[in-house]
C-alpha positions in Angstrom: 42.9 -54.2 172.8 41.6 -56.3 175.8 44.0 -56.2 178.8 46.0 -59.6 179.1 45.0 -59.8 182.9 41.2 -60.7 181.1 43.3 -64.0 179.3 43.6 -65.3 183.0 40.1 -65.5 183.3 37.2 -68.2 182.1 33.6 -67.2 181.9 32.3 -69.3 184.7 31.3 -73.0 184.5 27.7 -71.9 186.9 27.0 -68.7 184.4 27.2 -71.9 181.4 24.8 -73.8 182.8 22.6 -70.8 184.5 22.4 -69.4 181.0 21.1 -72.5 179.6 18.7 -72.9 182.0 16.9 -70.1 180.7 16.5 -71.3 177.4 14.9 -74.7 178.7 11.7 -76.1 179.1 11.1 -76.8 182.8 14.5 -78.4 183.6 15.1 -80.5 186.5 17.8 -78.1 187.8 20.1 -78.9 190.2 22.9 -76.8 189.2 22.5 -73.0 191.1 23.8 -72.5 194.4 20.8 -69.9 195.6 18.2 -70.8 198.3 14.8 -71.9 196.8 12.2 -69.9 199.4 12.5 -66.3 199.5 13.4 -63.7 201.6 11.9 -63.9 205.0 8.7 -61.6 205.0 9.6 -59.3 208.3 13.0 -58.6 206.2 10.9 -57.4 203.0 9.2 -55.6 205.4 12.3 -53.9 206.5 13.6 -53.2 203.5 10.0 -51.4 202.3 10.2 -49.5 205.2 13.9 -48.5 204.4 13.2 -47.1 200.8 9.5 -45.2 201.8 11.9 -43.7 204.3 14.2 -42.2 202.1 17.4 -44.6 203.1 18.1 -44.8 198.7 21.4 -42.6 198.7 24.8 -43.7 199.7 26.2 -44.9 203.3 29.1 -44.0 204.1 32.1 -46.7 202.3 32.4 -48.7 205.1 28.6 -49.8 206.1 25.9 -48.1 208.6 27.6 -48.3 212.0 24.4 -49.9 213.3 25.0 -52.9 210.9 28.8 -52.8 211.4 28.6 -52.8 215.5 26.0 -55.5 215.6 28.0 -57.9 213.7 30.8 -57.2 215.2 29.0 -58.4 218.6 27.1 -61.3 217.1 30.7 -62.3 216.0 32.2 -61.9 219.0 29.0 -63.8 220.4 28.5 -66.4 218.6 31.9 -67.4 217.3 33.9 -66.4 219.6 35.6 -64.1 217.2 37.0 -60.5 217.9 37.8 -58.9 215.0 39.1 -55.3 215.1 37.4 -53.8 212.6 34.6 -54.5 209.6 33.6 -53.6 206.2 30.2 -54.2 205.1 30.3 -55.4 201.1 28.6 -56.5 198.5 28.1 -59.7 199.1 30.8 -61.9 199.6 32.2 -61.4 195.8 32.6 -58.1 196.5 34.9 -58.8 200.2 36.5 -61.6 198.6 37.4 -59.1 195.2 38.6 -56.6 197.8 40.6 -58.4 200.1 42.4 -60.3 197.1 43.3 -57.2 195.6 44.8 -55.0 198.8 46.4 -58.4 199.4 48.0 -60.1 196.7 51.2 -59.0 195.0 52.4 -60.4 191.8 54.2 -64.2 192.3 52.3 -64.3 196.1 51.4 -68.0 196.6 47.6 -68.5 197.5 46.9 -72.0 199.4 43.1 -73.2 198.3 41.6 -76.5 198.6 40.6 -78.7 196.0 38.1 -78.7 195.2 36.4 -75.7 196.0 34.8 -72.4 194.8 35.6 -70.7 191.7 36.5 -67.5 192.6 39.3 -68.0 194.4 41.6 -69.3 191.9 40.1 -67.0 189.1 40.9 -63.7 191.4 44.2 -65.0 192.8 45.2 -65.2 188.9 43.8 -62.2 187.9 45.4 -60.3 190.6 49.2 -61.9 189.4 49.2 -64.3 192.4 49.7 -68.0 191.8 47.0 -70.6 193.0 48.7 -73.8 195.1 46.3 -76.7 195.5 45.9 -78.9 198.2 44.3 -82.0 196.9 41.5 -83.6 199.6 40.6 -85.9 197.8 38.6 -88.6 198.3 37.2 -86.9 202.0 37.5 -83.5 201.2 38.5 -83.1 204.2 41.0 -79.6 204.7 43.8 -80.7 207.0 47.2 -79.5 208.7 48.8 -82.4 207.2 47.8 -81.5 203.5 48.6 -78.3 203.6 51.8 -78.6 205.0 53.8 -79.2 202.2 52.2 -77.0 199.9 53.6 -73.8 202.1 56.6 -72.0 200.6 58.7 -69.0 201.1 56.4 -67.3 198.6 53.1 -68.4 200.6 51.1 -65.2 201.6 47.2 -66.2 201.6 45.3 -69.5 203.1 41.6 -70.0 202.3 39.1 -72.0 204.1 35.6 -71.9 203.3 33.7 -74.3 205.5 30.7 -75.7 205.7 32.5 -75.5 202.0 31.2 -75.0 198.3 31.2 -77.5 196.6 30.7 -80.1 198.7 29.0 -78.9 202.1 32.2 -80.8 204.1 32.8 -79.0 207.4 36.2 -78.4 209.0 36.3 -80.0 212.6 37.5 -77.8 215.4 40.7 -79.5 216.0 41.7 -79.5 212.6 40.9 -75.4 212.7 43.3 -75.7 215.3 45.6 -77.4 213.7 45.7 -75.4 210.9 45.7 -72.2 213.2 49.1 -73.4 214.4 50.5 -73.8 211.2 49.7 -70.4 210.4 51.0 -69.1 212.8 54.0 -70.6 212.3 54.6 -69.4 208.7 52.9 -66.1 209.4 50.3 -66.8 206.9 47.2 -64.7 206.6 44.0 -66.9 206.9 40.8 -66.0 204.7 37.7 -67.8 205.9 34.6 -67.7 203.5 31.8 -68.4 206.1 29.1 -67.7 203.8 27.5 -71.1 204.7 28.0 -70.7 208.2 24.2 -71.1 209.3 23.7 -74.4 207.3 25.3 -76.5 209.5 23.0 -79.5 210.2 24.9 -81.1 212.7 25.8 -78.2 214.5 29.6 -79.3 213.9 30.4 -75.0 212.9 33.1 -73.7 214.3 35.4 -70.1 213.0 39.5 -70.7 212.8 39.0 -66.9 213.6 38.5 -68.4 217.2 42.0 -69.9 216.8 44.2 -66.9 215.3 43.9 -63.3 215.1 45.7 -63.0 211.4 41.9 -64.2 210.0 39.9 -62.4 207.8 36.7 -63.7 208.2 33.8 -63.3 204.8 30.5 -64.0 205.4 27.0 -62.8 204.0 23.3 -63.3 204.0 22.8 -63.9 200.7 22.3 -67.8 201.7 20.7 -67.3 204.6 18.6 -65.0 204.0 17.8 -66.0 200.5 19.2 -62.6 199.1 21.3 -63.7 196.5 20.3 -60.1 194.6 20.6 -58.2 197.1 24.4 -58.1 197.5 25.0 -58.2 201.1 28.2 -59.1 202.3 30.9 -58.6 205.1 34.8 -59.2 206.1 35.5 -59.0 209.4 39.9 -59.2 210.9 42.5 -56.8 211.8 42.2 -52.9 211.5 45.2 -52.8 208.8 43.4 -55.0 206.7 40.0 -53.6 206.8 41.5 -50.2 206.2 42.7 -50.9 202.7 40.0 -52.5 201.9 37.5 -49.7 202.9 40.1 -47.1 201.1 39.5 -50.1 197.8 35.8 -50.2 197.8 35.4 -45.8 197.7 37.0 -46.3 194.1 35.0 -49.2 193.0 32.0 -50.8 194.5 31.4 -47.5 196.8 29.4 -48.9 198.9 27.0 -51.8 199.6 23.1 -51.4 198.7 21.9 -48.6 201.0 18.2 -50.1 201.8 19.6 -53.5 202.3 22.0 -52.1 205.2 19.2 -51.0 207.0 16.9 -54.5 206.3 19.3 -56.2 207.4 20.5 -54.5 210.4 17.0 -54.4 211.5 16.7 -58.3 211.0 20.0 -59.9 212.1 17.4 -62.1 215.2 15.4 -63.2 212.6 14.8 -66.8 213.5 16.2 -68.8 210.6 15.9 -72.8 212.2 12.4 -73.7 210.1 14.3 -73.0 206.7 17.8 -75.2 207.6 15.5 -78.0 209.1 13.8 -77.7 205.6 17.1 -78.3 204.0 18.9 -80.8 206.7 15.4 -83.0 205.3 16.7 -82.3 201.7 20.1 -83.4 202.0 18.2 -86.8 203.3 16.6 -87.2 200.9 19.3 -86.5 198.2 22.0 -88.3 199.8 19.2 -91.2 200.7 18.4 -91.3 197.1 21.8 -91.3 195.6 23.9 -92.8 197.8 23.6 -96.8 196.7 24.5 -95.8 193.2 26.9 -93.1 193.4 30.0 -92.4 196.1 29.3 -89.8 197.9 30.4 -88.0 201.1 27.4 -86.9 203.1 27.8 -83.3 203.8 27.5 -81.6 206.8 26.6 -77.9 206.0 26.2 -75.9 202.7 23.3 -77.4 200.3 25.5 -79.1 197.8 26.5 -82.7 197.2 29.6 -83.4 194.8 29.6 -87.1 194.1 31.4 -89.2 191.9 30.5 -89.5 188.2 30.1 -93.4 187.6 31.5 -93.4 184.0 32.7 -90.9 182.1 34.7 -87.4 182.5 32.6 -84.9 184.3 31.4 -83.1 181.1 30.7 -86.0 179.4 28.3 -87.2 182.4 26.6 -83.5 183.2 26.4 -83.7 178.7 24.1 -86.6 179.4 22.2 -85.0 182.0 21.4 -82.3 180.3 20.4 -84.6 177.5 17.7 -85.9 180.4 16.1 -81.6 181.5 18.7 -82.2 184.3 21.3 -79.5 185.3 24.7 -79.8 187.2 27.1 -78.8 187.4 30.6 -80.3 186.1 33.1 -80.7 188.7 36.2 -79.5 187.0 34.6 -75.9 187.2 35.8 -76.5 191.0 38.8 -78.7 190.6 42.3 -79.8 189.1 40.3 -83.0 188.2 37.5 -83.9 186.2 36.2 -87.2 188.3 32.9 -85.3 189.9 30.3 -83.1 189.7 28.2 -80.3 192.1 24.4 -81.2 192.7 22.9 -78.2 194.5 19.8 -79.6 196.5 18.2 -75.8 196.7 15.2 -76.8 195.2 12.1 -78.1 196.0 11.1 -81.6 197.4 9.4 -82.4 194.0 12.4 -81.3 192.1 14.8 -83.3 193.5 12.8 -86.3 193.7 12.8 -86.1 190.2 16.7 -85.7 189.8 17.6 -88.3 191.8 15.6 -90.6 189.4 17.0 -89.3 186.7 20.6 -89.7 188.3 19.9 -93.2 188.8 18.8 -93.9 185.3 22.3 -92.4 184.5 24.0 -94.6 186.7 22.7 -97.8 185.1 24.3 -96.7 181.5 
C-alpha cells in the first residue's frame, strides 16, 4: 500500500528524542538544535505589521522581489558571492527538498561528510540517489584530500554545510578552495548549507560560492533569527538551477509564508552581535566544562558540540542520560558510526550548567 520510496526513509533520531521530551518532567535538554531567545522584537513587529496589512495571501512562487533583490546584494556583499538567481523557501528543508529533487537522478552519487545532518542522506535516498561518505573523523575537518577518492564517474552532488551540524567545525578558506578546484575539475555541482553562517565565533566564515560559480548556496534565518516555525529559507546559484526549482515549489510547497517575506525583508540589518556573543560564552562554558572528561573538538560556529562517548555505543550512553532528565542526541542519527553524540548548547546558562554535571557524573561510570 505505502510506496517503497517511504522504506528508504527512518523517522528521525531528533523527532525521537523531541517527542520524548514532551512527556518529561523538566528535562535537562540538550538535544534540539533551535535558538533558546526568541525572535527579535522589531521583527515581531514587522511581521504584525505585515498581517494587519493584509500581506496573508500568496506571493508569487519564487519570493517578494524585495526580499529576493536584497539577499541577492547582501550575498554579493558580504560573501562575495554572485549568484544569478534566487528562490525564497521554506526554510532550508524546503531548498534542500527542492534542489535534491530537480537534481538527483536514480544511481547519481551524492558526496556528504561524515558526520553531518540528517537530511542529506535521507533525501539523496529517497530521491534514488546513492549517499558516498567521506569519513573526517577524528577532526571533522571537510578536506580536498578526503574527498578525493570518494568521486566517481557517477558523482553528481557535493555538500558542505559549514560552520556544520553536528559539530559547529568550520571549513577554512583554503580548503574551500581546495575543494573548489576539485570541483571544478570533475564538473561537480557544490551544495552549501549555510544555515549557521552567522554563528561564527571566530569570525573564521567564509562561502566556497566565493570560489566557484557551479554552488548552490542554502541558507535561512530560522537560526538566526530564532524562527525555527516560521519557515524561512533561501537557495541562491545559477539561473538553470533556480528555475527548476521555482517550477518544483508551484506544485508543492507553493510558496514560502507570505507575512514572514515581508518581516523579514524589512529586518535583514537587524543587529544580531548581542545574541552570538551570548552563545560564543556558551560554547565556553560547555566545552570548559566538558572538555577534561570527554574528547572534544572545540567548535567554531553552529551551537553544537559532538564529543566522544567515554564507554559505551552511542545509544547506550544517551540511554543513560536519559535515565539522568538529560537529552542528546545519539550520534549515529548523523553518522556511519556509533562512537559520539550531538549536545546542542541552545539553552540557557542554568541549563547547561546542569548538563555538564550530569555529563560528568556519566563519565566517571
Amino acid at each position: 500500500m505505502i510506496a517503497s520510496r517511504m522504506s528508504k526513509l527512518d523517522s528521525s533520531g531528533i523527532r525521537k528524542v523531541f517527542d520524548l521530551a514532551q512527556k518529561m518532567q523538566n528535562p535537562v535538554n540538550l538535544s534540539i538544535g533551535q535558538p533558546d531567545f526568541d525572535v527579535p522584537g522589531e521583527i515581531k513587529t514587522e511581521a504584525i505589521k505585515a498581517i494587519n496589512d493584509g500581506i496573508n495571501k500568496y506571493t508569487v512562487t519564487q519570493g517578494i522581489p524585495e526580499l529576493r533583490n536584497g539577499l541577492l546584494k547582501r550575498l554579493q556583499k558580504e560573501r562575495g558571492v554572485n549568484a544569478e538567481d534566487i528562490i525564497i523557501t521554506s526554510g532550508v528543508s524546503g531548498a534542500l527538498t527542492l534542489a535534491f529533487m530537480v537534481l538527483i537522478n536514480p544511481e547519481d552519487e551524492v558526496i556528504i561528510p561524515d558526520p553531518a545532518f540528517v537530511s542529506y542522506k535521507h533525501l539523496t535516498n529517497f530521491c534514488g540517489g546513492k549517499p558516498v561518505f567521506v569519513d573526517t573523523y577524528p577532526d571533522f575537518k571537510l578536506t580536498a584530500s578526503r574527498i578525493q577518492p570518494k568521486i566517481t564517474k557517477k558523482t553528481k552532488l557535493l555538500i558542505i554545510n559549514s560552520p556544520a551540524n553536528p559539530t559547529g567545525v568550520l571549513c577554512t578558506t583554503q580548503d574551500l578552495k581546495e575543494i573548489a578546484d576539485l570541483a571544478k575539475k570533475h564538473n561537480l555541482i557544490i551544495v552549501s548549507d549555510e544555515i549557521y553562517h552567522d554563528y561564527d565565533y571566530d569570525h573564521e566564515f567564509d562561502s566556497v560560492g566565493r570560489y566557484y560559480e557551479k554552488t548552490l548556496i542554502l541558507d535561512g534565518f530560522s537560526k538566526s533569527f530564532a524562527m525555527t516555525g516560521w519557515r524561512m529559507g533561501y537557495a541562491a546559484g545559477t539561473a538553470s538551477i533556480i528555475n527548476e526549482m521555482i517550477k518544483l515549489q508551484q506544485y508543492t510547497f507553493v510558496c514560502a509564508p507570505s507575512f514572514a517575506q515581508r518581516a523579514v525583508s524589512k529586518s535583514l540589518g537587524t543587529d544580531l552581535s548581542s545574541y552570538i556573543s551570548s552563545y560564543k560564552k556558551k560554547r565556553e562554558l560547555m566545552y570548559d566544562g566538558l572538555k577534561d572528561r570527554y574528547r572534544i573538538v572545540k567548535p567554531g560556529g553552529a551551537f553544537y558540540l559532538f564529543p566522544q562517548a567515554p564507554w559505551g555505543t552511542d545509544e547506550e550512553f544517551v540511554e543513560s542520560a536519559i535515565k539522568r532528565n538529560l537529552l542528546i542526541i545519539p550520534g549515529g542519527v548523523f553518522s556511519e558510526r556509533h562512537t559520539h553524540f550531538r549536545i546542542s548548547y541552545a539553552a540557557s546558562e542554568e541549563t547547561i550548567k546542569r548538563g555538564i554535571d550530569i555529563l560528568n557524573n556519566l563519565a566517571k561510570q
